[in-house]
VMD Tcl script that draws the C-alpha trace (Angstrom):
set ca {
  {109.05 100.93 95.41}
  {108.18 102.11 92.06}
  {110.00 99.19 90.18}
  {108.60 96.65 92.79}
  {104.65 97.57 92.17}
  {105.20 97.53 88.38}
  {107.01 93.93 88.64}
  {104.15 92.69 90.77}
  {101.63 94.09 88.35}
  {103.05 91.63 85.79}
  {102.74 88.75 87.92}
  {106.51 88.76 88.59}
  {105.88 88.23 92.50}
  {109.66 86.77 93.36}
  {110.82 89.85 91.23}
  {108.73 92.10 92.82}
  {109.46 91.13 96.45}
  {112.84 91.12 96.24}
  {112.61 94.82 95.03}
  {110.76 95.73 97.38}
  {112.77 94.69 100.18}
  {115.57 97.25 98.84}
  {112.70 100.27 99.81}
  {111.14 99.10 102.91}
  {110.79 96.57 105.98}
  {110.26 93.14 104.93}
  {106.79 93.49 106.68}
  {106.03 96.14 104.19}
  {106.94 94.66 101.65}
  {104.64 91.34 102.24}
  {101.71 94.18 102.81}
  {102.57 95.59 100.08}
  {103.06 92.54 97.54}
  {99.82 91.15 99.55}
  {97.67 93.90 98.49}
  {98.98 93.60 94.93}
  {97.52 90.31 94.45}
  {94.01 91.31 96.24}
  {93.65 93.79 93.74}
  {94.41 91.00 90.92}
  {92.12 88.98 92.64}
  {94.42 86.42 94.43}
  {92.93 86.31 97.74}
  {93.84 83.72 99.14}
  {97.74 84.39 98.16}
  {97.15 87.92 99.22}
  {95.88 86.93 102.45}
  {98.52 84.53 103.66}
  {101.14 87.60 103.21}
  {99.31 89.94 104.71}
  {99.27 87.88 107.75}
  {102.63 86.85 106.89}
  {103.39 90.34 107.27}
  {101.64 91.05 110.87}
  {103.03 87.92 112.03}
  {106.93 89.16 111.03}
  {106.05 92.50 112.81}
  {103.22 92.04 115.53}
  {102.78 96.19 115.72}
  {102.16 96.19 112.39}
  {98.34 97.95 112.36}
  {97.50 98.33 109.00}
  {98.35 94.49 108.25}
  {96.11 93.68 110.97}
  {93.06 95.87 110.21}
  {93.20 94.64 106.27}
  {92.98 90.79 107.77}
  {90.13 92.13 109.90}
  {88.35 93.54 106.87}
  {88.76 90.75 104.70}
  {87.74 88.32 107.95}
  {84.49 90.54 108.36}
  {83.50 90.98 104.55}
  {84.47 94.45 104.86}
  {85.80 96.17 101.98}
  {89.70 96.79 102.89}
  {91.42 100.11 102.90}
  {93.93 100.67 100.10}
  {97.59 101.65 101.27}
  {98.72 105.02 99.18}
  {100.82 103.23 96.18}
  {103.22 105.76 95.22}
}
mol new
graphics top color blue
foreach p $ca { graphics top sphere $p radius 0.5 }
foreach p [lrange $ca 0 end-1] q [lrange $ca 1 end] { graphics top cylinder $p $q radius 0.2 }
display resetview
C-alpha cells in the first residue's frame, strides 16, 4: 500500500494502481488512487474513480459519502493513508 501511495504521489497513476491492487480490493484501490489525485488537485480524475469505485462495489460507504461531499461542496473526509 506503501509503494502504491508513493507511486501515485509522483504522478505514476498506472504504476500506482497496479500496486495497489496487490494490497487491497480493486474498489479500494480506485478510492484510494481517487483520493490521491483530489489531494493533487485532479478533481475531476479523482472523481470519476471514486465513483468508479462505488459503482465496482455498490456497499462500498465511504466511496459513496466522499461523492456526496464533493456533490454538496462539502469538504471530504480523508481515508487513514498508512
Amino acid at each position: 500500500k506503501t509503494m502504491g501511495y508513493c507511486q501515485a504521489q509522483l504522478g505514476q497513476w498506472d504504476e500506482a494502481f497496479a500496486t495497489l491492487l496487490k494490497a487491497m480490493p480493486e474498489a479500494q484501490a480506485r478510492y484510494f488512487l481517487g483520493r490521491v489525485m483530489l489531494d493533487h488537485g485532479q478533481t475531476e480524475q479523482g472523481r470519476a474513480l471514486i465513483q468508479a469505485a462505488a459503482a465496482t462495489d455498490p456497499e462500498y460507504k465511504l466511496a459513496k459519502q466522499t461523492l456526496d461531499d464533493l456533490a454538496g461542496g462539502r469538504p471530504t473526509r480523508q481515508e487513514p493513508v498508512m
